[in-house]
C-alpha positions in Angstrom: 0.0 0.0 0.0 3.1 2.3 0.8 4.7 1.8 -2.6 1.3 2.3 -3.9 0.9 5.5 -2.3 4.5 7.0 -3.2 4.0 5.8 -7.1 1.0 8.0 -7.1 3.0 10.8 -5.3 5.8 10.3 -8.1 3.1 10.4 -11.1 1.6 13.8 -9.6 5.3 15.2 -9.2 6.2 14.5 -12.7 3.1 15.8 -14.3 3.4 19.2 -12.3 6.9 19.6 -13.3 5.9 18.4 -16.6 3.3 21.2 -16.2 5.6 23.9 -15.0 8.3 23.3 -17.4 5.6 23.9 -20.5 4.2 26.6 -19.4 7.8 28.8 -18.8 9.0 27.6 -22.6 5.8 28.7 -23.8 6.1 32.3 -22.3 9.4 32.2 -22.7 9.1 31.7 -26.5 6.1 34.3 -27.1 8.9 36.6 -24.7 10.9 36.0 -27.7 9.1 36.3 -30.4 8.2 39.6 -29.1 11.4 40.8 -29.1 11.9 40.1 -33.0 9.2 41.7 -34.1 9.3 43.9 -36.9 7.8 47.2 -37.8 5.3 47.4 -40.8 6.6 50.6 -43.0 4.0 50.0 -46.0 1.7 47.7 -47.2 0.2 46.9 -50.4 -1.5 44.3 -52.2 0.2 42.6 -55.3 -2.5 42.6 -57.9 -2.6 46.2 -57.2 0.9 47.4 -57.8 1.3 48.7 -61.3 4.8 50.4 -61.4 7.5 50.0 -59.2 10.6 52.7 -60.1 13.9 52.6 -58.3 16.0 55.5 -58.8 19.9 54.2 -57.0 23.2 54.6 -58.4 23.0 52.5 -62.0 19.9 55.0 -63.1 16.3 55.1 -63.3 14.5 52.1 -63.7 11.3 52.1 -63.6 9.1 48.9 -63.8 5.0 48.3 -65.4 2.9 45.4 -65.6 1.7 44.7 -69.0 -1.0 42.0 -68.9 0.7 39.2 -66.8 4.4 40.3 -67.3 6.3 43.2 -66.1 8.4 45.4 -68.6 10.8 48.2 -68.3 9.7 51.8 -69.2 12.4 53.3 -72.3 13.8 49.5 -73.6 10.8 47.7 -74.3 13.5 45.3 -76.3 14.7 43.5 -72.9 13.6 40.9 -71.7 13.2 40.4 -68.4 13.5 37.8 -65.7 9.9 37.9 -64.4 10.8 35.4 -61.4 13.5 37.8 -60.9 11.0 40.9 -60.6 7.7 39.2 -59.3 10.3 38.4 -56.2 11.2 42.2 -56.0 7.0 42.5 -56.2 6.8 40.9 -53.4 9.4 42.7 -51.5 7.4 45.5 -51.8 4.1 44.4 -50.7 5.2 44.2 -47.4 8.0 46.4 -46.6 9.3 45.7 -42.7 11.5 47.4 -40.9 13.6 45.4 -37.9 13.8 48.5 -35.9 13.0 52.0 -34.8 16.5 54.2 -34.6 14.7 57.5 -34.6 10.9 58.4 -34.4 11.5 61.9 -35.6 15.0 61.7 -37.2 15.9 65.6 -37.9 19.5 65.3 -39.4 18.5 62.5 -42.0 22.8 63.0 -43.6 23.9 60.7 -40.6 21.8 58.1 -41.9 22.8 58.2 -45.1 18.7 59.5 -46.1 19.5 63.1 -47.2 20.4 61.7 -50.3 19.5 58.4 -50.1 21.3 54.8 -52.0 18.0 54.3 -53.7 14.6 55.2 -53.4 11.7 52.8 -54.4 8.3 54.3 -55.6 5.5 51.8 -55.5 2.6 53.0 -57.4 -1.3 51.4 -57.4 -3.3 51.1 -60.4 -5.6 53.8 -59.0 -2.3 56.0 -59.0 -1.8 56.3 -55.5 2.0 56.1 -54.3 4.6 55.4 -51.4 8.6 55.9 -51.9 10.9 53.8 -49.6 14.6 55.8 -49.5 17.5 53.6 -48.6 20.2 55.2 -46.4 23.8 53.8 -45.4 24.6 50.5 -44.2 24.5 50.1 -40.5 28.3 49.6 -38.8 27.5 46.0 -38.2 26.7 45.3 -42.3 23.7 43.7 -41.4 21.7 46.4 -43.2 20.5 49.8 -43.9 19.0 52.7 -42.6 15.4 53.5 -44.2 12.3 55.5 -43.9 9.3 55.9 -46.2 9.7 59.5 -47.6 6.5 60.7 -46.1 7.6 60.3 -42.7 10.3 61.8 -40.4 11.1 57.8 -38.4 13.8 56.1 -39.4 14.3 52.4 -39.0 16.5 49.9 -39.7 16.3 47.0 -43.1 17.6 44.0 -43.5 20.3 43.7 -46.0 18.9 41.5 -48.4 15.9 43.5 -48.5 17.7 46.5 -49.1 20.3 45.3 -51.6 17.4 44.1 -54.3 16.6 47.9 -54.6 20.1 48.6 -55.5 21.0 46.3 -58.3 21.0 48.0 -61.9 19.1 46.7 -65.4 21.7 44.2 -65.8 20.4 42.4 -62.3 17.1 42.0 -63.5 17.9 40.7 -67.3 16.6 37.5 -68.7 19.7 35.7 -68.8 18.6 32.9 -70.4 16.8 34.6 -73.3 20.8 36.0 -74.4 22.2 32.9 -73.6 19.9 31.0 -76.6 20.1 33.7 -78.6 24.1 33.2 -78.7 23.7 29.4 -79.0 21.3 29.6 -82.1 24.2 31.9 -84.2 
């Protein structure tokens, strides 16, 4: 009856530690994830975005749907890798920021935003627009400064984010278009 008694003290042990040790992983992980969270700068959705233009260091560039593709304004003879840009779409549709460094930056030069690495216009079929202006890269290189142009915060980007609205016509090129081409001669 004793062992009986201290098995049954064992079992209720076990499941309150049990208990106990799910409940502090499960707060400790929403502790966590609220940590990470990221700051929404703009929002748009895809079927609605009709231009996207990105004026950085390689030019103008400035993107339009056509039907189901996507072509570039002034050299209607490239051909473009539509993966390539529907991924840069994307990008767009949801543009996060990781963090707030200012909330009412007034010397936008030390960010690199005064005149910015790139700034990306996103504009709606109904013509309605946002810009996005890309700053410096933070010290650590694990980013860039941002902020959308119609607002004094400025926040912080991921670098891979950031980069895709640097790259130049040649980034965005159907390579394998020139590639046949240069097989069939």
């Amino acid at each position: 009856m004793k062992l009986y008694k201290n098995t049954i003290i064992l079992v209720v042990v076990l499941v309150l530690l049990g208990g106990a040790y799910y409940f502090i992983s499960q707060n400790k992980s929403k502790d966590q994830s609220g940590e990470n969270k990221t700051i929404t700068l703009f929002e748009m959705n895809k079927d609605k975005i009709s231009e996207i233009n990105i004026n950085n260091a390689t030019g103008d560039l400035i993107f339009k749907k056509q039907g189901d593709d996507w072509v570039i304004e002034g050299a209607s003879d490239v051909k473009l890798d539509q993966v390539k840009i529907e991924s840069m779409v994307w990008d767009v549709t949801f543009i996060e920021a990781e963090q707030v460094v200012e909330e009412n930056a007034q010397d936008l030069d030390k960010f690199g935003l005064k005149t910015p690495g790139a700034a990306v216009t996103i504009r709606s079929a109904d013509q309605s627009d946002a810009t996005l202006l890309i700053g410096d890269k933070l010290p650590s290189k694990t980013g860039y400064y941002v902020k959308m142009k119609d607002s004094q915060g400025v926040y912080t980007m991921a670098s891979s984010k950031g980069e895709t609205f640097l790259n130049g016509l040649d980034d965005y090129k159907d390579v394998t278009a020139s590639s046949e081409e240069s097989e069939n001669k």
